[in-house]
C-alpha positions in Angstrom: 25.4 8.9 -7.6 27.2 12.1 -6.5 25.4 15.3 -8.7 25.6 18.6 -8.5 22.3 20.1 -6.2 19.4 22.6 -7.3 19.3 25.9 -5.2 17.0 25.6 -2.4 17.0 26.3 0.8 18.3 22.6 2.3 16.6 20.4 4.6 17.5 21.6 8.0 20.3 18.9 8.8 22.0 19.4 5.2 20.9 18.1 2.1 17.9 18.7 0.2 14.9 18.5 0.8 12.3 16.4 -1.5 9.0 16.1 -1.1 6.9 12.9 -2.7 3.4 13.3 -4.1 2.1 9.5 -4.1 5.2 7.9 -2.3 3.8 4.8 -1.2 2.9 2.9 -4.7 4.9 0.9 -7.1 7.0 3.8 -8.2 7.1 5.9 -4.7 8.1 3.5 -3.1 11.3 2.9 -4.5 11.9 6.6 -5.7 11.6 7.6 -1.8 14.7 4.7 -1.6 16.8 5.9 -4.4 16.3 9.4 -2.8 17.7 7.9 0.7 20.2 6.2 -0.8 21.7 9.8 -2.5 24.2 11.3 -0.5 23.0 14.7 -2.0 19.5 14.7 -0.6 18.9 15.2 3.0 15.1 14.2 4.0 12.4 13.2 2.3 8.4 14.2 2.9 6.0 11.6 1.6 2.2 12.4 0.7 0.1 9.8 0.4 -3.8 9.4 0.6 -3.1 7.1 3.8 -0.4 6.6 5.5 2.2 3.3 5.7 3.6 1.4 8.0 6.3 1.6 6.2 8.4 4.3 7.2 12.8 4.0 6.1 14.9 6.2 8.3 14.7 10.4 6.7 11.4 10.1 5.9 8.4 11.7 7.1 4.8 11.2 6.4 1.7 13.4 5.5 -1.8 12.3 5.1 -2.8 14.0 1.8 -5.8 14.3 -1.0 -4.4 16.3 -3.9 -7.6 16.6 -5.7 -10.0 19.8 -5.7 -11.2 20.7 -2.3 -8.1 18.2 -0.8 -5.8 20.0 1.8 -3.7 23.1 1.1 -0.5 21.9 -0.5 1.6 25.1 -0.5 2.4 24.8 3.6 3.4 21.4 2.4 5.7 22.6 -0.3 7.7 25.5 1.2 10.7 25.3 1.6 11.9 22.2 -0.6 14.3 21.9 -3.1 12.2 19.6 -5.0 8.8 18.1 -5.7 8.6 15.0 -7.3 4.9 14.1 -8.0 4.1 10.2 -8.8 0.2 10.5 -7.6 -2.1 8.3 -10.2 -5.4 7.3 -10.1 -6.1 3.7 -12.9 -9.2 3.1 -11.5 -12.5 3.3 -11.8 -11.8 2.8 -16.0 -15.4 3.1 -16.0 -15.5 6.5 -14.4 -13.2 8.5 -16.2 -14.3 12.0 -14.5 -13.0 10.2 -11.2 -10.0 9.9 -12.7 -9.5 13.1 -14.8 -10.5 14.9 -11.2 -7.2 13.1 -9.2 -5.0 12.6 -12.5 -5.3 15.8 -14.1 -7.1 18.2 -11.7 -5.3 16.9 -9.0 -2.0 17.0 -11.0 -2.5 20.8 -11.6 -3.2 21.9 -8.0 0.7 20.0 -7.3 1.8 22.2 -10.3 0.3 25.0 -9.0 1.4 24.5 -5.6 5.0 24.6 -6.7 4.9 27.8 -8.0 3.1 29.2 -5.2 5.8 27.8 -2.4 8.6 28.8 -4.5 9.7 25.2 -5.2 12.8 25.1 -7.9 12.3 21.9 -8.8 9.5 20.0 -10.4 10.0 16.4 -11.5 6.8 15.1 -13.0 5.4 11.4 -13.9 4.8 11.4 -17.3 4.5 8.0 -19.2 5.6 6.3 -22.8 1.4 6.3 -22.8 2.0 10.1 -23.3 3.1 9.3 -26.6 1.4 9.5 -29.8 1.2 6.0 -31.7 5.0 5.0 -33.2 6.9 2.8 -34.9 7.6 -0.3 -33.6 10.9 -0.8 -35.7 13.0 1.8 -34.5 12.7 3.6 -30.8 12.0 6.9 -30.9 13.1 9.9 -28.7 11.7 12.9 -26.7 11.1 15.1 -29.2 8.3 12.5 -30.6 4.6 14.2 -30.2 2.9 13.3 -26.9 -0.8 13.6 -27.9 -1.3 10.5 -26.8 -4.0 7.9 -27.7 -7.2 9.8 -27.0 -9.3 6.5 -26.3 -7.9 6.0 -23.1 -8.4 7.6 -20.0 -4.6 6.6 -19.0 -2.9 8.1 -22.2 -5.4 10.8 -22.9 -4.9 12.2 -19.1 -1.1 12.1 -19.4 -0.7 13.6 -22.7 -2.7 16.6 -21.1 -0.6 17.0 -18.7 1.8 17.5 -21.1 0.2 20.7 -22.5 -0.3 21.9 -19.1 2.9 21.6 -18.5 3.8 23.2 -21.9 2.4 26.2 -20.9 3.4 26.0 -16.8 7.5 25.9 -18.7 6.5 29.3 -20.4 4.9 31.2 -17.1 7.5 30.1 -14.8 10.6 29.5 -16.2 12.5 30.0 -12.8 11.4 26.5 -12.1 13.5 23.6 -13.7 10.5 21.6 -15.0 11.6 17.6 -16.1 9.3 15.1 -17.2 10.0 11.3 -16.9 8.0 9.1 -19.4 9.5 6.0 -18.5 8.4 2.6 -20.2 6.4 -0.3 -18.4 7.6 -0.4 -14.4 7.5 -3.8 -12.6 8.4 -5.0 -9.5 8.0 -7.7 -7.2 6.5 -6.1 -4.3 4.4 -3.8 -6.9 2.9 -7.6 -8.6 -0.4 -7.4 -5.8 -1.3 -4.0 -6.7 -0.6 -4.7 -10.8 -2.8 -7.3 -10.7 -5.7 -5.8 -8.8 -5.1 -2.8 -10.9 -5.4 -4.2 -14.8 -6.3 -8.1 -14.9 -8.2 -8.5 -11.3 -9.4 -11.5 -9.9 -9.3 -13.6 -13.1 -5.8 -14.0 -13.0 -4.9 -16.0 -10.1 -1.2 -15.0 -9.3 -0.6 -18.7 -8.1 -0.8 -19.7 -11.5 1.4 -17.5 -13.6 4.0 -19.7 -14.0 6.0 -21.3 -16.8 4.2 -24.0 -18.0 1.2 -23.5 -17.0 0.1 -21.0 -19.7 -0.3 -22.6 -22.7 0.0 -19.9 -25.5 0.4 -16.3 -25.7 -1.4 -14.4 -28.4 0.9 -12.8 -31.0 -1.0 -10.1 -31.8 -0.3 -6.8 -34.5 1.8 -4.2 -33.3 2.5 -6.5 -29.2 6.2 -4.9 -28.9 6.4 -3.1 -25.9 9.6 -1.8 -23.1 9.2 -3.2 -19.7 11.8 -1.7 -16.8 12.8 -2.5 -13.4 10.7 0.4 -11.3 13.9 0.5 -9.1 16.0 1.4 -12.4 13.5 4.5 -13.1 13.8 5.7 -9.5 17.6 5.9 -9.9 16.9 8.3 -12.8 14.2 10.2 -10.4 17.0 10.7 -7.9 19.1 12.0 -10.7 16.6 14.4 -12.1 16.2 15.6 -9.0 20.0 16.3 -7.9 21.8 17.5 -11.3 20.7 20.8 -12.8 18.6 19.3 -16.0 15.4 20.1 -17.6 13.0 18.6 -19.8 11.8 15.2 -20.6 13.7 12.0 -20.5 13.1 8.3 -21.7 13.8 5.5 -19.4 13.8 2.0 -21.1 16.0 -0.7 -21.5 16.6 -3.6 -23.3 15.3 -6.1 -25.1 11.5 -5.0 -26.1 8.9 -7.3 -25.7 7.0 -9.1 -28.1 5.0 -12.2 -28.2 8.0 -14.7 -28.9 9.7 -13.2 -25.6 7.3 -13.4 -23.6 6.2 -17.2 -24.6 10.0 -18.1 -23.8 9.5 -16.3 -20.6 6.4 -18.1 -19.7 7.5 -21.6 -21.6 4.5 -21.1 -23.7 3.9 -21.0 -27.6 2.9 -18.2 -29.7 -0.6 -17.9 -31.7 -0.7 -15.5 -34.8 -4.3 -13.9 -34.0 -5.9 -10.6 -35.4 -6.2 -8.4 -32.6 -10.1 -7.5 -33.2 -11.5 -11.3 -31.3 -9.3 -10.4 -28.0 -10.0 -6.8 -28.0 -13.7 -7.9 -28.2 -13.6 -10.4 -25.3 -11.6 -8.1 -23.2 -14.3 -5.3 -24.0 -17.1 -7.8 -22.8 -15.4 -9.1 -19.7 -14.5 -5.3 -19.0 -18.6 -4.4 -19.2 -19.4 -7.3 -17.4 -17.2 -5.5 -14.7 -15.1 -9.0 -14.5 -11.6 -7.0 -15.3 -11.0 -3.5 -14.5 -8.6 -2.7 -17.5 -10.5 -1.0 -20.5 -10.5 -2.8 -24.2 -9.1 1.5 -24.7 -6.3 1.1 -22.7 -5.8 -2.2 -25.1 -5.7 -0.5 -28.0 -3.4 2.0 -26.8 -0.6 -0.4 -25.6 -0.8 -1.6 -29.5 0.1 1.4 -30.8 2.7 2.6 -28.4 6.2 3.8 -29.6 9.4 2.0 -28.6 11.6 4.6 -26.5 15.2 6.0 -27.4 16.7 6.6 -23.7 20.2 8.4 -24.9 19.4 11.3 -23.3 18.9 9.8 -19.5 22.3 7.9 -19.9 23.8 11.2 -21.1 22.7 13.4 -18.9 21.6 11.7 -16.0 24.2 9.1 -16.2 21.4 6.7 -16.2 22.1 3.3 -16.7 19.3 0.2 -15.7 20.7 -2.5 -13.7 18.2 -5.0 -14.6 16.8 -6.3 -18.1 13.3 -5.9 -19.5 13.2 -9.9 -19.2 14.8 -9.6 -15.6 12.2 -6.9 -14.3 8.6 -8.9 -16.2 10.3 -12.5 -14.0 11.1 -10.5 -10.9 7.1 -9.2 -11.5 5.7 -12.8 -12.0 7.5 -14.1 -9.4 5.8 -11.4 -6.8 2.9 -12.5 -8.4 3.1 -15.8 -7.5 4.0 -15.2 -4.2 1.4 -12.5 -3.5 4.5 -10.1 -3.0 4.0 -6.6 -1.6 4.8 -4.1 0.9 2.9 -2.1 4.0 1.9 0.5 2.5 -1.5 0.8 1.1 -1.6 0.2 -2.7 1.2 -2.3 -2.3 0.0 -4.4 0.6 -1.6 -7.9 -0.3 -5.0 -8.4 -1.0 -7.1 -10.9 -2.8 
């Protein structure tokens, strides 16, 4: 992917320079690859709470907390052509001030640091859960309101980024600001850390596999976009190397809906009202037995199918893998307890 590069001053051996806020989880990971892999950048920084073992060739590694009180980020920034920050907090769902303190607070300090390092690049994480609820008939594109779903911790931190961010375009518009809300991101070294993260130890990864689940619920308004993560991080590295601004839609085809994802998992389909699972999930969620929040259900119900024109236009964007390819690649991780060594991805139980 040859592009045309930001101004900046270079990383010292030609190139850019990127830095990586939250480089070693299921995105970071492979946006810090699809940055190697661009002839256009030069090194790449990665922050991370803790460091990996995991370490490609151009990289180098900073121990970092982003939140209030965390280390001085400036030092960190200076001199890059571009900051790309990924950091995200999902849990505890039943803290949401812990998570509004790294996700948003923390978020604000990166924005902040930018500007104070003199960074001309920002390329922030946004989310489809940024979105206001949408039709799930047609896909709509960026210009769609992202106030979210304000039930959700997840949605209801992103879409406030959003207004920070608003506001951040209008004081500094020296910096070329672009904001990736990409659909659902699997992988198969990310399916450890996906599972910990929303389902937990009810779902044993051994056992999602066709066949073995009997019947998925077809529930009201279950159409969602799923996309290979190493598909969005092409369109990081783009964003990052060609002069754009503004947000951009990363999905592909087809969406998913309850048919699919029975013929994925060679199960059948039940027509069910969506009020008895929401209220199992709700009870299993205070009995602390999953971590995802009956909130974060209702928002994935209501979520908007996205229009990504505008990354294949001017990112020359294009995914190499299908939503149906990226969910098996996922469930196949899952049933092999796939990860990585880095912390977030590594294999637990």
């Amino acid at each position: 992917m040859t592009a045309t590069p930001s101004s900046g001053s270079g990383a010292p051996g030609g190139g850019l320079r990127v830095v990586v806020v939250g480089a070693t989880g299921n995105v970071g990971t492979s946006v810090v690859r699809a940055l190697l892999d661009d002839p256009a950048v030069g090194s790449v920084l990665g922050l991370a709470r803790r460091l990996p073992d995991w370490r490609p060739v151009g990289t180098d590694w900073r121990p970092v907390n982003i939140e209030p009180g965390g280390a001085d980020l400036v030092p960190l920034f200076e001199g890059a052509d571009a900051v790309v920050h990924l950091a995200w907090k999902f849990q505890p769902t039943h803290d949401p001030a812990e998570t509004w303190r790294t996700n948003v607070l923390g978020g604000i300090r990166v924005f902040d640091a930018v500007a104070a390092a003199g960074v001309p690049a920002l390329v922030h994480a946004s989310s489809v859960g940024a979105y206001s609820p949408g039709p799930k008939d047609r896909a709509v594109d960026e210009t769609w309101p992202t106030h979210g779903w304000p039930q959700a911790a997840y949605t209801r931190e992103k879409s406030y980024l959003e207004r920070v961010l608003d506001t951040y375009e209008s004081v500094h518009p020296d910096i070329r600001v672009v904001r990736m809300r990409p659909a659902f991101l699997f992988k198969r070294e990310a399916a450890s850390e996906q599972r910990r993260i929303f389902a937990g130890r009810l779902l044993p990864g051994r056992l999602v596999r066709p066949g073995l689940i009997p019947i998925v619920p077809d529930l009201p308004g279950l159409r969602v976009q799923a996309l290979h993560t190493d598909d969005a991080a092409t369109a990081y590295a783009a964003a990052v190397t060609r002069p754009v601004r503004g947000a951009f839609n990363l999905a592909c085809d087809p969406p998913l809906d309850a048919a699919r994802l029975a013929e994925i998992l060679k199960a059948r389909t039940v027509r069910m009202p969506a009020a008895p699972v929401r209220a199992a999930l709700s009870a299993a969620w205070r009995l602390r037995a999953v971590p995802a929040s009956p909130d974060l259900f209702d928002a994935v119900l209501r979520l908007p199918l996205l229009d990504s024109a505008r990354a294949r236009a001017e990112l020359g964007w294009e995914p190499r893998h299908t939503a149906v390819e990226a969910v098996e690649e996922f469930l196949e991780g899952l049933r092999e307890g796939a990860g990585m060594a880095t912390a977030p991805l590594a294999p637990k139980p």
